[in-house]
Steps between C-alpha positions, in 0.01 A plus 500: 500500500344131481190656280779650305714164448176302445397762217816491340531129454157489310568834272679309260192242460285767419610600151296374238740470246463094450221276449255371690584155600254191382313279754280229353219441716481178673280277744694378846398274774534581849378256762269349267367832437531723110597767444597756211847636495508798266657807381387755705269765366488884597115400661686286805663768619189547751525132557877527558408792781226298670748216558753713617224617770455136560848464644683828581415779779375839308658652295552234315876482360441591136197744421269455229703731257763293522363226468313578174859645384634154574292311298531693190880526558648358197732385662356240753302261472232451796257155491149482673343185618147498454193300699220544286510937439709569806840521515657340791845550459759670287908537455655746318903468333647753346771388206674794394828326401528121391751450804265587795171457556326677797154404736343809545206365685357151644108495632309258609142590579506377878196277431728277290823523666663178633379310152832473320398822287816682567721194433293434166493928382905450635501202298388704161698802575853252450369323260417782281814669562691258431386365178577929377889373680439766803881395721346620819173563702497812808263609709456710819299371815380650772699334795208455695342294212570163646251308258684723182842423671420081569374522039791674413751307691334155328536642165886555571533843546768646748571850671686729286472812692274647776315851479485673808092694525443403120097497531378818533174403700657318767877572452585158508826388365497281210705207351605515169543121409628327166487187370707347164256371240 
């Protein structure tokens, strides 16, 4: 039933009846250290799956079909940040509507986490939605996710609903959380 709910919410991103969304590639600073923040391209999809090794138990929580689905999904818009060729973390938002906008997926390779990267790939995600006028931000969360949970909760966002066994590899229940842009 969760696999089922969790399916059904992203069905309706995966039409490809709209454009792609633009990203224009950019330089950011994170504790004194570059990086590139770019549009992701279908190539990082292995990079996106070696991160997600990085930080989940196997299997990790989206496989790699999905993932390569996601980033050609015309209807989202996932970001890499790049050290050098590697990619070292990623987000994902899907905008099928111009009311809300939806994080799909937040990674941090665990080699960089604590640095501020989720705040600053956070940081881009509202920004960007917002200046396309985007009313409202969701997400879901594992509720074991305490480092997720402590981001989220900075940026504003607040419980909306809980679902009982949403993630099919550890049947964790989830928090689906909004936040007004």
């Amino acid at each position: 039933m969760a696999m089922f709910l969790m399916l059904k919410k992203f069905r309706s991103f995966f039409s490809s009846k709209t454009p792609k969304f633009d990203f224009e590639e950019q330089v950011v600073t994170v504790e004194d250290q570059k990086f590139d923040l770019r549009k992701a391209l279908p190539k990082d999809a292995i990079e996106y799956m070696k991160i997600q090794e990085t930080i989940y138990p196997i299997p990790v929580p989206w496989p790699m079909d999905i993932v390569e689905m996601e980033i050609g999904n015309k209807k989202a818009l996932y970001l890499s940040l790049v050290d050098g060729e590697d990619v070292i973390a990623f987000i994902g938002i899907a905008l099928s509507d111009k009311v809300e906008s939806h994080v799909t997926n937040l990674a941090v390779h665990v080699d960089y986490q604590k640095m501020g990267i989720g705040h600053l790939l956070m940081n881009q995600a509202f920004k960007y939605c917002r200046d396309r006028k985007f009313k409202k931000m969701s997400l879901e969360v594992d509720v074991t996710n305490k480092p997720a949970l402590a981001l989220y909760e900075a940026f504003g966002f607040k419980v909306k609903t809980v679902h009982k066994k949403y993630y099919f590899r550890n049947h964790h229940d989830a928090l689906e959380m909004m936040v007004d842009l």
